[in-house]
C-alpha positions as CSV (number, residue, x, y, z in Angstrom):
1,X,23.0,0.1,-1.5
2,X,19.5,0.8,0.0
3,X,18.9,4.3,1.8
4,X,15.4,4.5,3.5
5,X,13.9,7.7,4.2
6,X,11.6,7.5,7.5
7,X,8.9,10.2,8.1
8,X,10.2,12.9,11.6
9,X,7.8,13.3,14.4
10,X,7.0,15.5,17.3
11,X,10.4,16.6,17.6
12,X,12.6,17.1,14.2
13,X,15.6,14.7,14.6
14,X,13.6,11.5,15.3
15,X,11.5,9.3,13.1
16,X,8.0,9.5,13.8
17,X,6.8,6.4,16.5
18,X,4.6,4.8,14.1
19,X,8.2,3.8,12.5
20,X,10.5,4.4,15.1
21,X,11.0,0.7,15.8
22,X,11.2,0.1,11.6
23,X,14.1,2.9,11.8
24,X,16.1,0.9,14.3
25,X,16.0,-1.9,12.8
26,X,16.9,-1.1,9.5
27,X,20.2,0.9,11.1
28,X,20.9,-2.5,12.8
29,X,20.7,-4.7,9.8
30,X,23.7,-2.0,8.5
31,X,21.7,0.0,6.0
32,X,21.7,3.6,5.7
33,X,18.4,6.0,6.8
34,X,17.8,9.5,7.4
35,X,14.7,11.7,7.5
36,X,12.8,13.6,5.6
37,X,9.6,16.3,6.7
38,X,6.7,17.0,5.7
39,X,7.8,20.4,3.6
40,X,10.0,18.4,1.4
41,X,6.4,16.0,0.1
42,X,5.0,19.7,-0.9
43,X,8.1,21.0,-2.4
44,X,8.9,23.8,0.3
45,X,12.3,22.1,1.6
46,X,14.9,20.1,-0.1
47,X,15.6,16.7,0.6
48,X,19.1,16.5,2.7
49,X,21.4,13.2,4.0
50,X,21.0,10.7,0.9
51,X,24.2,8.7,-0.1
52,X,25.0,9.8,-3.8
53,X,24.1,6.9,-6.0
54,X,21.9,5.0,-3.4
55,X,18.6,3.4,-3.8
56,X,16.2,5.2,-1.7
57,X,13.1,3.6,-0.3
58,X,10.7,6.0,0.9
59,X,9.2,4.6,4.4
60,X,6.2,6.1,5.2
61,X,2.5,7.9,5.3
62,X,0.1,7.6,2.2
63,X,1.3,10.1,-0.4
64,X,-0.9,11.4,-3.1
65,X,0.3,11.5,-7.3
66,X,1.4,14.7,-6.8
67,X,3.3,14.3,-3.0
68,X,4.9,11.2,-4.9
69,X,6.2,12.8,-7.7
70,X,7.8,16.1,-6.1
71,X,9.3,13.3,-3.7
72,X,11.0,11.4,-7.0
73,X,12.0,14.6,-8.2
74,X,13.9,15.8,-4.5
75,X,15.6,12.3,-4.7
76,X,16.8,12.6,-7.8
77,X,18.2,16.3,-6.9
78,X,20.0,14.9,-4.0
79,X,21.6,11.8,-6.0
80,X,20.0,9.4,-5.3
81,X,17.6,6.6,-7.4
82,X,14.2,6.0,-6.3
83,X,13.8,2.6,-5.8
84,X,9.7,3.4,-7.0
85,X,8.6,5.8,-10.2
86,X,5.7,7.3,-9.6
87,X,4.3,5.6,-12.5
88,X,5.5,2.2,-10.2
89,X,3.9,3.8,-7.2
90,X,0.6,4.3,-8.4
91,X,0.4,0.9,-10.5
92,X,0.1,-0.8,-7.1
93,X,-1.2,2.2,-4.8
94,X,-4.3,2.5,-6.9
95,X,-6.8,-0.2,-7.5
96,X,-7.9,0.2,-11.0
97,X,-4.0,-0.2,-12.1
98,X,-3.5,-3.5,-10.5
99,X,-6.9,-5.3,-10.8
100,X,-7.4,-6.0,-14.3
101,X,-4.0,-7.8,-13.9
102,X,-4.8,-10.1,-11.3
103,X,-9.0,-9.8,-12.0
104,X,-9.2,-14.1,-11.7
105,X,-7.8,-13.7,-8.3
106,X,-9.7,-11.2,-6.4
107,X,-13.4,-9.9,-5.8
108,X,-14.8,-8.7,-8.3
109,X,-15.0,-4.9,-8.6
110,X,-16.4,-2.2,-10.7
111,X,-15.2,1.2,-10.8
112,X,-17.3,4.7,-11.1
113,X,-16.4,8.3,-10.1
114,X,-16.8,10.1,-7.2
115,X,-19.4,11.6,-8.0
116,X,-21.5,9.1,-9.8
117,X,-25.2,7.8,-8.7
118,X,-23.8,5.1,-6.7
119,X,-27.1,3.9,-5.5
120,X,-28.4,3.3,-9.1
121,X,-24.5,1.4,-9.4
122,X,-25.2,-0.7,-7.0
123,X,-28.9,-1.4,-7.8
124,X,-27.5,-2.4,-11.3
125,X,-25.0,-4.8,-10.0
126,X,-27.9,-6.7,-7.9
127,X,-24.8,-8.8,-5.5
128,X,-26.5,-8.5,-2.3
129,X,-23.7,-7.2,-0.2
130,X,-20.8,-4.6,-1.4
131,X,-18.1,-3.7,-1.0
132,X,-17.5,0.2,-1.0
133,X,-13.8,1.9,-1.2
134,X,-12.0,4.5,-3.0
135,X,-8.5,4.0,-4.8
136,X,-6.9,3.0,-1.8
137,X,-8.8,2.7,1.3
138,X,-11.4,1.0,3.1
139,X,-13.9,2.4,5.9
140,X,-12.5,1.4,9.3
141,X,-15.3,3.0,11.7
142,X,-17.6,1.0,13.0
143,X,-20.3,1.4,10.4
144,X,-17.1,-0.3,8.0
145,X,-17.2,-0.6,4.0
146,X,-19.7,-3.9,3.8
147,X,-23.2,-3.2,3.0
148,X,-26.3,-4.8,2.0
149,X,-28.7,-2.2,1.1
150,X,-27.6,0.6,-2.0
151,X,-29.1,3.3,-0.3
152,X,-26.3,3.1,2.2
153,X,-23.8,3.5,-0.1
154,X,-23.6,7.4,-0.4
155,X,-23.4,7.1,3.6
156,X,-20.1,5.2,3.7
157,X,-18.5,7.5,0.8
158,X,-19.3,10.7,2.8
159,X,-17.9,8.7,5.9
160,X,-15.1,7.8,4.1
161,X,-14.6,11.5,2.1
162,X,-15.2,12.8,5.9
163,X,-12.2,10.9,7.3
164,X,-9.6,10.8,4.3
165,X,-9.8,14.0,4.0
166,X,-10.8,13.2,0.0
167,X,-12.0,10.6,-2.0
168,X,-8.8,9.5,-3.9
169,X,-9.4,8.9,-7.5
170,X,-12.8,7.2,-7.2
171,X,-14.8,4.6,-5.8
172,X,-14.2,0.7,-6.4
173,X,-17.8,-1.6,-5.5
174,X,-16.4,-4.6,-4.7
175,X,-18.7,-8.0,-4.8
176,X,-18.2,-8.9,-1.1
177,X,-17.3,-12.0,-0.1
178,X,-16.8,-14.0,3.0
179,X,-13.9,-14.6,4.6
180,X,-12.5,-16.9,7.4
181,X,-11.9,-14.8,10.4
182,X,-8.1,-13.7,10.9
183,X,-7.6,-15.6,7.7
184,X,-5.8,-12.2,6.2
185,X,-1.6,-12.7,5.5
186,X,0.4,-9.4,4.1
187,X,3.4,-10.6,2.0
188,X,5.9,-7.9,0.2
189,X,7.3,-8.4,-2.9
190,X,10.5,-6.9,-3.6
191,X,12.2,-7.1,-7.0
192,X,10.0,-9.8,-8.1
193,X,10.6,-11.9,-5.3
194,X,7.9,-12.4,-2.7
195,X,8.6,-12.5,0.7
196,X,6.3,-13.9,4.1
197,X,7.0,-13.2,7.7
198,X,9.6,-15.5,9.4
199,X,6.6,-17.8,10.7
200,X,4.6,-18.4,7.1
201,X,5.0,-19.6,3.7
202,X,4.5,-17.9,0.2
203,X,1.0,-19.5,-1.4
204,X,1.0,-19.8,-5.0
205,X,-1.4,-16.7,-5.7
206,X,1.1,-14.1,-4.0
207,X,4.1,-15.9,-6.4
208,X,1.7,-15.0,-9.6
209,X,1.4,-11.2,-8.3
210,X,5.1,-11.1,-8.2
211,X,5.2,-11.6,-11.8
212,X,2.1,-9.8,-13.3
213,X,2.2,-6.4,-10.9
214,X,4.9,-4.1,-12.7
215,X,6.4,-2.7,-9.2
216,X,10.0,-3.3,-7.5
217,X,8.2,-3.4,-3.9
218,X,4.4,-3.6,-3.2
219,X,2.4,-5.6,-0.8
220,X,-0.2,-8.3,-0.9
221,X,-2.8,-9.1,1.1
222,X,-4.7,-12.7,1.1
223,X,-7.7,-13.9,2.8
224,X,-9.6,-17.2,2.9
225,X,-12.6,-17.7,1.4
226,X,-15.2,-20.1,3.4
227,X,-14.9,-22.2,0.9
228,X,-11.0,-22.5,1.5
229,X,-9.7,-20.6,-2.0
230,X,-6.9,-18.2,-1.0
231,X,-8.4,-14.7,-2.4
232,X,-6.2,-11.6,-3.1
233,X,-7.6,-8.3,-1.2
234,X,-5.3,-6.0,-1.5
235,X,-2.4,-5.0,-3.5
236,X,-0.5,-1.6,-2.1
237,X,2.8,0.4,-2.4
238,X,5.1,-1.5,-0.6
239,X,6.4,1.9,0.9
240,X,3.6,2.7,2.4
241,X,2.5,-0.4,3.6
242,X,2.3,-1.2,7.5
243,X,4.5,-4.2,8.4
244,X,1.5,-5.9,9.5
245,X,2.1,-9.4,10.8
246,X,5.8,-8.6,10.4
247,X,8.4,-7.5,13.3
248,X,10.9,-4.5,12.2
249,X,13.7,-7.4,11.9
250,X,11.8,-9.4,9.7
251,X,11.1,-6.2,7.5
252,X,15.0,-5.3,7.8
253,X,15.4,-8.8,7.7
254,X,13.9,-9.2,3.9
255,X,16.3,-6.1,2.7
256,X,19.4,-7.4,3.8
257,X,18.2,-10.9,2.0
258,X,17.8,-8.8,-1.0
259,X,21.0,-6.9,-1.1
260,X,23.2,-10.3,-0.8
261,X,24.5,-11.4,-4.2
262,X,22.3,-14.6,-5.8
């Protein structure tokens, strides 16, 4: 049996918005949910309302390594399994753990620390245009993560460090390349099976992730290339994925599929 845990809001005994409409859903399908605050990610507050013995899906914000694994350790106190170890977490959460698994499929990327001399990085590369994230995320302003010249790298890291908060393990240069307009598709893949909204198919590429990427639910995110190759982008925690693309039924929709017997 699934239990998800949803993130509470402005008021206490309601799931934040962002979610509120996943929440419903997932009570509809006739799976279990309950909430959890912010106090029990830091350790403060224990975690309350998990069915002994169920598996429970965390369903919500970006956690760090450490806000994962107190998490694990409050669902394990309250009986229930984590569907996601934090080992599983941060092999799909975290670039460098998934990319050298898949490195055929998707731009490729080098990896330096935070604080390394990116211009000089990217000047050694010589691509042209880059690509310029940290473990996880991209730079959504408008000045965005593509450039052309290196000395505007340090710019969209202090942009990035600026809005995040942090830079989150380090930063991934990313040979860019050019993709179709609105060409990007999220799929899930849960227990080894992957999964598309109600209204696409499953392309070959997101079927050899679902084998190779050592995670019981992450997400993938594909693009076309100009050329027409189907390029993966993006691999994350299928927890903390938005549903992108997806209605709240069709994300209930793919748990109910999963708890039926095969």
């Amino acid at each position: 049996m699934y239990h998800f845990l949803f993130p509470t809001g402005s008021t206490p005994n309601e799931p934040d918005e962002t979610f509120l409409d996943q929440y419903a859903a997932i009570i509809r399908s006739g799976l279990s949910a309950s909430l959890i605050c912010d106090r029990v990610l830091t350790g403060v507050d224990v975690l309350r309302n998990v069915p002994h013995g169920s598996t429970v899906v965390y369903r919500g914000w970006m956690t760090t390594a450490d806000e994962y694994t107190t998490l694990v350790r409050a669902i394990d106190s309250a009986g229930g399994i984590p569907l996601v170890s934090p080992r599983e977490y941060l092999g799909s959460h975290h670039l460098p753990n998934w990319y050298s698994l898949i490195v055929e499929f998707t731009p490729e990327t080098k990896i330096v620390g935070a604080d390394a001399d990116l211009v000089a990085e990217l000047r050694a590369l010589n691509w042209g245009s880059y690509f310029i994230k940290d473990y996880v995320k991209s730079l959504k302003s408008r000045r965005g993560s593509v450039i052309h010249d290196p000395s505007d790298g340090p710019a969209v890291v202090e942009e990035l460090r600026e809005y995040r908060g942090r830079i989150e393990g380090g930063i991934c240069i990313r040979r860019f390349e050019d993709f179709t307009a609105d060409s990007e598709v999220r799929y899930f893949v849960l227990r080894g099976i992957a999964h598309a909204s109600s209204d696409g198919h499953v392309p070959d590429v997101v079927r050899i992730c679902a084998d190779c990427i050592p995670s019981p639910f992450f997400s993938v995110d594909v693009a076309r290339r100009q050329d027409g190759v189907l390029r993966i982008v993006e691999i994350g925690d299928g927890q903390v994925s938005d549903i992108v693309g997806w209605s709240a039924t069709e994300f209930a929709g793919l748990w109910v599929t999963s708890s039926q017997p095969r």
